[in-house]
C-alpha positions as CSV (number, residue, x, y, z in Angstrom):
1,X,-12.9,-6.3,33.8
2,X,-9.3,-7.0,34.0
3,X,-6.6,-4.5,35.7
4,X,-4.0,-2.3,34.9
5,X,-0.4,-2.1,35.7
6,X,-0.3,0.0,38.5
7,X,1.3,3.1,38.0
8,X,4.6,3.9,40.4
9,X,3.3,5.2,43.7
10,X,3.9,9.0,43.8
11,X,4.9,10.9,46.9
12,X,2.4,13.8,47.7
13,X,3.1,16.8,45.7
14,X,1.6,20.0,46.2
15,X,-1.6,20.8,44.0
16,X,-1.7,16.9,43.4
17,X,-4.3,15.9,46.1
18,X,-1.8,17.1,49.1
19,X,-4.1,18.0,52.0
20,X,-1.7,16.0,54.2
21,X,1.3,18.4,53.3
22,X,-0.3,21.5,54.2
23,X,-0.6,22.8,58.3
24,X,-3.4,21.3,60.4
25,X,-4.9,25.2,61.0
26,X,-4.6,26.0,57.2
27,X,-6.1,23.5,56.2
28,X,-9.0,23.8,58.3
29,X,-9.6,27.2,56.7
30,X,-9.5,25.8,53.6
31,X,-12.0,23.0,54.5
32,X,-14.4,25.5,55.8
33,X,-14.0,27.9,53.3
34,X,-14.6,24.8,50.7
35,X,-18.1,23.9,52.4
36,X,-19.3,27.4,52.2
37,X,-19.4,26.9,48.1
38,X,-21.8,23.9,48.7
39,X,-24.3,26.7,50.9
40,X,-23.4,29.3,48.6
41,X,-24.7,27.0,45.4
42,X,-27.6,25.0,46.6
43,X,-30.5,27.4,46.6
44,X,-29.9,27.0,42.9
45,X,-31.2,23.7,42.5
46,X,-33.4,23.4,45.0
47,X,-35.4,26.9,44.8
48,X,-34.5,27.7,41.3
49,X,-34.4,24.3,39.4
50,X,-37.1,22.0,41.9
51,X,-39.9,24.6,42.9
52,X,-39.9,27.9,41.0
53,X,-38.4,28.4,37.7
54,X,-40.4,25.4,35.7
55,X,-43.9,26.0,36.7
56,X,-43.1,30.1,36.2
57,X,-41.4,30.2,33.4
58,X,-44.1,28.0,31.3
59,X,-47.0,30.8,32.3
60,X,-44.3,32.9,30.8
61,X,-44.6,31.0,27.9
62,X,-47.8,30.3,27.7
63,X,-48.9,33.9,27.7
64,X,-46.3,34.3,25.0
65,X,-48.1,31.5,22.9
66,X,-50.7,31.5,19.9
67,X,-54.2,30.6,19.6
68,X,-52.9,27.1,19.2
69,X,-50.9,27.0,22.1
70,X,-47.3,27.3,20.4
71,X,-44.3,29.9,21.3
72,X,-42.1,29.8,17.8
73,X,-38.0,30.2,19.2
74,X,-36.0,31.1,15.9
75,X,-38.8,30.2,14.4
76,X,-39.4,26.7,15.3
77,X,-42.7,25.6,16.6
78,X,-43.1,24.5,20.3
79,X,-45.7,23.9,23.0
80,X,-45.9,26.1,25.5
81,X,-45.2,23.4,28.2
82,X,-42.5,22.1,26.3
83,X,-40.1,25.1,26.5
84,X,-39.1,24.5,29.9
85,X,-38.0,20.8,29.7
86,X,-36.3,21.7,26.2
87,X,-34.6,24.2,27.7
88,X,-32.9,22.5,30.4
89,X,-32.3,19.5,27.7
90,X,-30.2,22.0,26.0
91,X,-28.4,23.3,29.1
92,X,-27.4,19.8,30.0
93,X,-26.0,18.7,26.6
94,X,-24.1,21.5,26.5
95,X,-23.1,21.5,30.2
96,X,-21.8,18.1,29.1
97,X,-19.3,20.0,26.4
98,X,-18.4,22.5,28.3
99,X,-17.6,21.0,31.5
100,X,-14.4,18.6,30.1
101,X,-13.2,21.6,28.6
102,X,-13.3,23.9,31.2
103,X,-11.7,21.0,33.1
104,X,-9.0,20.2,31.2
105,X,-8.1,24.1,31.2
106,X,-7.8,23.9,34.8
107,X,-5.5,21.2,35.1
108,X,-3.2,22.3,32.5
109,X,-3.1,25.8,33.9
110,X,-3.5,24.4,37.8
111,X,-6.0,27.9,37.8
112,X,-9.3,26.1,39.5
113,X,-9.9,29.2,41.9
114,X,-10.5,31.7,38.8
115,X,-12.3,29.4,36.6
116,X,-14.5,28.5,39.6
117,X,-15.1,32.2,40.4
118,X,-16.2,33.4,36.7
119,X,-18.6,30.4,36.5
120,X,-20.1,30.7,39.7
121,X,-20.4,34.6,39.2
122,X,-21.9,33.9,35.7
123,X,-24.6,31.5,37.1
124,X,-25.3,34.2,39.8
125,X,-25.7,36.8,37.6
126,X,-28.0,35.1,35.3
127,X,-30.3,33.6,38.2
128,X,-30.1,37.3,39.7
129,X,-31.4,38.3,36.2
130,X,-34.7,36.3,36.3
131,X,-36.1,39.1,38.6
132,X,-36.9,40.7,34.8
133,X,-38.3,37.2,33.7
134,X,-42.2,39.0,33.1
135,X,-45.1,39.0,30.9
136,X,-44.1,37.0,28.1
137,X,-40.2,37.2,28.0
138,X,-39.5,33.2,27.4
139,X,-36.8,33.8,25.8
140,X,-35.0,35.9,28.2
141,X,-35.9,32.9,30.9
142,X,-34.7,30.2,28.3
143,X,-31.2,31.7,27.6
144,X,-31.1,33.0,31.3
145,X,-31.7,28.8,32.5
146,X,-29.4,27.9,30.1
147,X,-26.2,30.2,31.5
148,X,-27.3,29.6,34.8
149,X,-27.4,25.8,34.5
150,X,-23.9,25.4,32.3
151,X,-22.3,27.5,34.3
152,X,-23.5,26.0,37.9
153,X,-22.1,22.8,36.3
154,X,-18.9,23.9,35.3
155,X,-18.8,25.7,38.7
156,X,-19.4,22.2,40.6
157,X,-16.8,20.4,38.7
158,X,-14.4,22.7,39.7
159,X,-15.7,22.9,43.6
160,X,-15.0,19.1,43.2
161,X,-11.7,19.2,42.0
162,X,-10.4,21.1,45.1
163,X,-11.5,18.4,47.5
164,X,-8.2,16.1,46.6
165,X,-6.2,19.5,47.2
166,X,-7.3,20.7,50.9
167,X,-8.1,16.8,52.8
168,X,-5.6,13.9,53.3
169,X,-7.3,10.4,52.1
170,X,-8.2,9.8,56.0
171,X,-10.4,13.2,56.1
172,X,-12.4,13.2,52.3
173,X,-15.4,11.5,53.4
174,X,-15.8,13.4,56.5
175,X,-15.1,16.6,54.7
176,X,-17.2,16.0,51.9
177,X,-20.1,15.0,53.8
178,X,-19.9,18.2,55.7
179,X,-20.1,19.8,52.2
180,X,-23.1,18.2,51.1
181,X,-24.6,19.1,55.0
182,X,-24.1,22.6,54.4
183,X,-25.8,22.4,51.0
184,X,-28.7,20.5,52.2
185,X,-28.9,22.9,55.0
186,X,-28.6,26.0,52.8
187,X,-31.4,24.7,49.9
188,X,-34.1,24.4,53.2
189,X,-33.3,27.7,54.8
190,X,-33.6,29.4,51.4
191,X,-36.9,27.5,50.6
192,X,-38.7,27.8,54.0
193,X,-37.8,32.0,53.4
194,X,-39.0,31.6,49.9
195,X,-42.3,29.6,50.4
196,X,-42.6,32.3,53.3
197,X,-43.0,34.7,50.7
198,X,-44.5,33.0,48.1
199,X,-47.5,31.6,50.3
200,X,-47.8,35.0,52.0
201,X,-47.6,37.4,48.8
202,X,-51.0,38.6,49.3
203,X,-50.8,39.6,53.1
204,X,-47.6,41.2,52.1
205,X,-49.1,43.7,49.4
206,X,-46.8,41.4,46.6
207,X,-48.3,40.0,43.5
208,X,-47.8,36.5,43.3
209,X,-45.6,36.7,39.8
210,X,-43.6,39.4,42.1
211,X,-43.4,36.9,44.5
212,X,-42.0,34.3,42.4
213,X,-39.6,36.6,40.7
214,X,-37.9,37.5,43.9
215,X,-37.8,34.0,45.1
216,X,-35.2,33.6,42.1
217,X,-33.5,36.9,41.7
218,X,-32.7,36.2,45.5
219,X,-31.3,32.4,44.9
220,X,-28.2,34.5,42.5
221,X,-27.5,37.2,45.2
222,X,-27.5,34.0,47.9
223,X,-25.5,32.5,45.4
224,X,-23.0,35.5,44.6
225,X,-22.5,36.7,48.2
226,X,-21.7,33.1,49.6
227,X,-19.1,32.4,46.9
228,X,-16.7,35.1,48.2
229,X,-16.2,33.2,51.1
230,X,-14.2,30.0,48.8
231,X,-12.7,32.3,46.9
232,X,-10.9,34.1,49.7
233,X,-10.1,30.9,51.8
234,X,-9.2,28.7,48.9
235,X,-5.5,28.4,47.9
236,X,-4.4,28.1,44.4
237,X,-2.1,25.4,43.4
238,X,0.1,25.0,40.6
239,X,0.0,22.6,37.7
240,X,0.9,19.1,38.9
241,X,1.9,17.8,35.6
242,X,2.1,20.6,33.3
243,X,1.3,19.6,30.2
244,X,3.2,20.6,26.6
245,X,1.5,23.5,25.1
246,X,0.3,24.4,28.4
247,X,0.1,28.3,27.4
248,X,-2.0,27.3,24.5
249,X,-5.8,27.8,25.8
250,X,-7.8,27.4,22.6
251,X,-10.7,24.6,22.6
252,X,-8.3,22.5,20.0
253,X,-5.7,22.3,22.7
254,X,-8.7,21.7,25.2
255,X,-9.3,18.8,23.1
256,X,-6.3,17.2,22.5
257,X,-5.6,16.9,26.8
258,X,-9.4,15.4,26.9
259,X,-8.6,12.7,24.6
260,X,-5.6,11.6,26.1
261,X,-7.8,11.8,29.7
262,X,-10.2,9.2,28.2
263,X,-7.0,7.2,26.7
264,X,-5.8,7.5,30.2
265,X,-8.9,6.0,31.5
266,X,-8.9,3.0,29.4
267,X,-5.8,2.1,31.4
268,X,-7.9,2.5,34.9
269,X,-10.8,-0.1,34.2
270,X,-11.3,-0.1,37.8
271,X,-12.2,3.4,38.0
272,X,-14.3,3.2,35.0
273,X,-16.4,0.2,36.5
274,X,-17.1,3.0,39.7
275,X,-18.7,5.3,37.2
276,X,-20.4,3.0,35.9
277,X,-21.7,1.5,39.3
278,X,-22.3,5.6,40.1
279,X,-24.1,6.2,36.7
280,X,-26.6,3.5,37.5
281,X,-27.5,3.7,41.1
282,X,-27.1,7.7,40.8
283,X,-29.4,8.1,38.3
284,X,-32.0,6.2,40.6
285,X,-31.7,8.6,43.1
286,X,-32.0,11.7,40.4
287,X,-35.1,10.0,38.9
288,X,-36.7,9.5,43.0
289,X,-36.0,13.4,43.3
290,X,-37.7,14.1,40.2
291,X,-40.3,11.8,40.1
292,X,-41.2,11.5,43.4
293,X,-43.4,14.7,43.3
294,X,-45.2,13.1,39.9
295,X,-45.9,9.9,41.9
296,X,-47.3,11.8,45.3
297,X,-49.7,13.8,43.1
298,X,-51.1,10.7,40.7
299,X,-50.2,7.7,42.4
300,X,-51.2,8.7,45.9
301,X,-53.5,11.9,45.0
302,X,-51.5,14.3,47.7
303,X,-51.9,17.8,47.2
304,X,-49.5,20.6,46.4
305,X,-49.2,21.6,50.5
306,X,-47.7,17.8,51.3
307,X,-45.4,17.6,48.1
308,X,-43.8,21.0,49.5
309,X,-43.9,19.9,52.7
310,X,-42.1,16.2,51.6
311,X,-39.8,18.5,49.7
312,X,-38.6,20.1,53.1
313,X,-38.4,17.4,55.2
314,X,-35.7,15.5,52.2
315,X,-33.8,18.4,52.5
316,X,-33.6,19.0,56.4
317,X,-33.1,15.4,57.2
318,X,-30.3,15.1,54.3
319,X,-27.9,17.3,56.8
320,X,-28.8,15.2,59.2
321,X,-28.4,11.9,56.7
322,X,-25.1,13.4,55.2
323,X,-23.5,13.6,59.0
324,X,-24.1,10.5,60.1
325,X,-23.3,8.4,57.0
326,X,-19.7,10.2,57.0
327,X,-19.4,8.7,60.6
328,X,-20.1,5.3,59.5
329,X,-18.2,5.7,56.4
330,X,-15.0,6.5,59.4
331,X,-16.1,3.6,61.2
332,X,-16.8,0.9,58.0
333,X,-15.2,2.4,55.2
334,X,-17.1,4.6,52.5
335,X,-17.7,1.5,49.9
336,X,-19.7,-0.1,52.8
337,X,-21.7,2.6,53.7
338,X,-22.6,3.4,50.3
339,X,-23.5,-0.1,49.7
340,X,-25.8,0.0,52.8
341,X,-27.3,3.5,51.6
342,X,-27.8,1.3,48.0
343,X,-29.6,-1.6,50.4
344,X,-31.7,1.4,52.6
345,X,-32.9,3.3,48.7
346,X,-33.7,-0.3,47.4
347,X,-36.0,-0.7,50.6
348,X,-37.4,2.9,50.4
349,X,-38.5,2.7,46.9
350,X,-39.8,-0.6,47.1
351,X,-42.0,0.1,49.9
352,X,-43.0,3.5,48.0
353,X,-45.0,1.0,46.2
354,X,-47.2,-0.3,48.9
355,X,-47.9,3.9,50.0
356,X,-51.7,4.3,50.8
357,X,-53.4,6.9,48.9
358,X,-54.3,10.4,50.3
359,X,-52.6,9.3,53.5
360,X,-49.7,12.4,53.9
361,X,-47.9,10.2,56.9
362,X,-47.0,7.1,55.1
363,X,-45.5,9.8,52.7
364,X,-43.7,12.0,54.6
365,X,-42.1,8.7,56.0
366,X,-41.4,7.9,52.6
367,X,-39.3,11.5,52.5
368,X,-37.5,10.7,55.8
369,X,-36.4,7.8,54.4
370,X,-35.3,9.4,51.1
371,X,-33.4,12.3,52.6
372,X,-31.5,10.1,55.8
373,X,-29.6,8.1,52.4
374,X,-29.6,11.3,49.7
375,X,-26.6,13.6,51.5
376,X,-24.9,10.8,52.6
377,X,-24.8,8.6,49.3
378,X,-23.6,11.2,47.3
379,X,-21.3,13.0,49.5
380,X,-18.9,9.7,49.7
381,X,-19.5,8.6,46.4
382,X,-17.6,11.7,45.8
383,X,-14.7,11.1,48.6
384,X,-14.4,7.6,47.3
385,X,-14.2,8.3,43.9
386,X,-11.4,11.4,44.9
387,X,-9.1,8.6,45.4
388,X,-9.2,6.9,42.3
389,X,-8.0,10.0,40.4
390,X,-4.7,10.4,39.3
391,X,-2.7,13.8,40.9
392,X,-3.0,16.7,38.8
393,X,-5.8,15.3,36.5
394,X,-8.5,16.2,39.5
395,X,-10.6,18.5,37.7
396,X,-11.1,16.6,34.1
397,X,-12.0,12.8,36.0
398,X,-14.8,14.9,38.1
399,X,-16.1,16.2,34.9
400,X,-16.3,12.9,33.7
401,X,-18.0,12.1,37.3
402,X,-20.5,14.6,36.7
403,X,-21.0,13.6,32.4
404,X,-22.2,10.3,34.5
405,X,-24.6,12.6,36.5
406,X,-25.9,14.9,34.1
407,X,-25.4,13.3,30.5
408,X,-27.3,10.0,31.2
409,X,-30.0,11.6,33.7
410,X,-32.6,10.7,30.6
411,X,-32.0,7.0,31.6
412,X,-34.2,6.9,34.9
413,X,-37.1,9.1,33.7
414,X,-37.1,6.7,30.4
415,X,-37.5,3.5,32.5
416,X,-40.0,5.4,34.7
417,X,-41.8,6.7,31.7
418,X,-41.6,3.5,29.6
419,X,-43.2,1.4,32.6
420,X,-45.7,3.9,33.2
421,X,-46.9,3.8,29.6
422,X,-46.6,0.3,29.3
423,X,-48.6,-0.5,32.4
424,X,-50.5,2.7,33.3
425,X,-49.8,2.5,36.7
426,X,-47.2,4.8,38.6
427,X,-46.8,2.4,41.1
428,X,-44.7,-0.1,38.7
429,X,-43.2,2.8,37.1
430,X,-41.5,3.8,40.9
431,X,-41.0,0.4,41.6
432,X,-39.0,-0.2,38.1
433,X,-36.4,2.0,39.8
434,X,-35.4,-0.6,41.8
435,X,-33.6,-1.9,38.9
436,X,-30.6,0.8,39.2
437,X,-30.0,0.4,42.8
438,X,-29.4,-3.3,42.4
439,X,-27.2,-3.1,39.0
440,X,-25.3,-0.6,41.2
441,X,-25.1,-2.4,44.2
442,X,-23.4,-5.0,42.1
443,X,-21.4,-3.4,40.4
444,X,-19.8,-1.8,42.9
445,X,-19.2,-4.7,45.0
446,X,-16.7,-6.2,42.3
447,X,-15.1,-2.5,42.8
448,X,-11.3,-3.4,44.7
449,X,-11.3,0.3,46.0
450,X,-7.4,0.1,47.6
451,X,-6.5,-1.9,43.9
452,X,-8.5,1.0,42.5
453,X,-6.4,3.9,44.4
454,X,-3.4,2.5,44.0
455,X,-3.6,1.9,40.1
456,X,-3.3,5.7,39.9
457,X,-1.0,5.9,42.1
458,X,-3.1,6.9,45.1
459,X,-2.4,5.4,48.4
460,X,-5.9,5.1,50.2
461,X,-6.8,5.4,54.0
462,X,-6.9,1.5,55.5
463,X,-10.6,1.6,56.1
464,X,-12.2,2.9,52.5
């Protein structure tokens, strides 16, 4: 892929990725203030979207079902177990609308702070809501996932967006693999409380639906408390390049400034060839966090009490993971870490394959090994890729960032599911994963990350 002309190197501007211009001890508050969203948001995914909601709200549904095992949603027939993964199918395509616009609002307004508090108070008030999610409501659990889910999106974009704004090029991937830290740390207090609870229902006096129902309702209230903390400590900036018709905030005009961002990024191949390296060896890791559990039960025949357990261990050891790949990343740069985190997956999943069954050890090393790369791969694939965004266009490139996370996260469980029906063993199907790490691997390697920054007109840190 050829380059573009580079565009004239800009002095820092205020709101245009200027952490460097504002005081050392103000910018620390900011920071801090910035990883608290990461532990405010994380007990979402982790208790909500990994443990709880699917296996709960599908006995929702099933008690709602016929004779023949069918719930009818305006009317349309579905299988019980079906509802849940439809559901979050629909929350993700239309995450995948809503997130570009919501973006492109913010950077033609320069008003991330509000957007980012009525989308994370949204989410929290719909996962609070599940706490009514009884008998056979599906529905009311359907459109409650759905809200919750778009709006944690839009929320995340947003939360991204800010990182540019409150940390110099030199402090990004240290700062954002604090943030991921927190989150990881967050998800496992919330989930050693909830499994607390959940395991111990019936010494408590608490029915286990009861249980379960307060293990999500409790996520949102997490979720809504934590959140004041960024919104008090984060500072608003002003448009960096305010666009004509920037007063205009119907969808049409939400439009119009996303297609001249994707016209814009025709002229950056080089940032386009890092999404496309992230797409691939991202959606490996997504399809190891979802199918890993899949594999431990049928591949290795682990029961329920190791999977949770595995669960727990990813997520302590990913603070840990997150921390120490952001001091390598200051030491070798953050494309050589996260091409030795590629190298350290490859080698994880590849000796998933050769896992003894119904031995728990060889697969709790398996989750050590998973959750040492997780933080840490993702937390400076998001530093790196902050410098490879032009100033004041922060919030619309992450939302095309996270469209590469959450609108092609069908490709990994597809070659998973593909391999496992074509060969009818689950140890090819983890092993095809493989595939992504290395076609990521490679693609970032032809990735000139200081070319990269300063096409936009970025000047990166010497050792990136």
């Amino acid at each position: 892929m050829g380059t573009a002309a580079p565009d004239a190197p800009r002095a820092p501007q205020e709101g245009a990725g200027s952490g460097n211009r504002t005081p050392l001890g103000e910018r620390r508050r900011e920071q801090r203030g910035w990883y608290f969203y990461d532990w405010a948001n994380s007990v979402f995914s982790t208790s909500v979207l990994t443990v709880f909601l699917g296996p709960y709200l599908t006995s929702v549904t099933e008690a709602a079902a016929d004779a023949d095992g069918y719930v009818h949603p305006l009317g349309i027939p579905v299988r019980a177990g079906a509802f849940f993964p439809y559901a979050v199918s629909a929350s993700v395509l239309l995450s995948v609308l809503v997130m570009p616009l919501a973006a492109a609002f913010a950077d033609r307004t320069g008003r991330k702070k509000p957007l980012l508090g009525a989308a994370a108070y949204l989410g929290a008030g719909a996962t609070t809501g599940m706490y009514f999610l009884d008998g056979d409501r599906y529905l009311l659990g359907g459109v409650l996932l759905v809200v919750a889910n778009v709006s944690y999106a839009v929320s995340i974009v947003l939360y991204h967006a800010f990182l540019p704004q409150i940390a110099p090029p030199e402090e990004r991937d240290a700062v954002s693999s604090r943030g991921w830290a927190f989150g990881y740390g967050s998800g496992a207090l919330v989930l050693v409380a909830n499994l607390g609870l959940f395991l111990g229902h019936e010494s408590l006096g608490v029915a286990e639906s009861t249980a379960v129902r307060i293990c999500l309702s409790s996520a949102g209230v997490w979720w809504a408390v934590f959140t004041v903390v960024p919104l008090l400590r984060l500072r608003e900036r002003p448009a960096a390049h305010p666009a004509a018709g920037a007063g205009r905030t119907g969808p049409g005009q939400g439009f119009r400034q996303l297609a001249g961002t994707f016209r814009q990024l025709r002229r950056h191949p080089l940032t386009l060839l890092f999404l496309l390296a992230y797409l691939l060896y991202n959606d490996g890791i997504q399809t190891v966090i979802t199918q890993a559990s899949v594999y431990g039960s049928e591949a290795l025949g682990l029961d329920q009490t190791t999977l949770i357990g595995a669960i727990l261990l990813v997520q302590v050891l990913a603070v840990a993971g997150a921390l120490l790949l952001g001091r390598l990343a200051a030491r070798y740069g953050a494309k050589r870490t996260i091409l030795g985190s590629l190298v350290a997956w490859t080698a994880t999943v590849g000796g998933g394959y050769f896992l003894p069954r119904e031995d728990p050890l060889w697969f709790y090393a398996l989750a050590a090994g998973i959750g040492l790369v997780l933080g840490g791969s993702q937390a400076l694939s998001r530093s790196l890729f902050s410098h490879l965004v032009p100033a004041g266009k922060e919030a619309e490139y992450f939302a095309l960032y996270e469209i590469s996370d959450r609108g092609t996260s069908w490709l990994g469980p597809l070659v998973f599911g593909l391999t496992y029906q074509l060969s009818g063993d689950y140890r090819n199907a983890i092993l095809s994963l493989v595939v992504f790490f290395a076609l990521g691997f490679v693609l970032l390697l032809r990735v000139p990350v200081q070319r990269a920054a300063a096409a936009v007109g970025n000047v990166a840190p010497d050792r990136i």
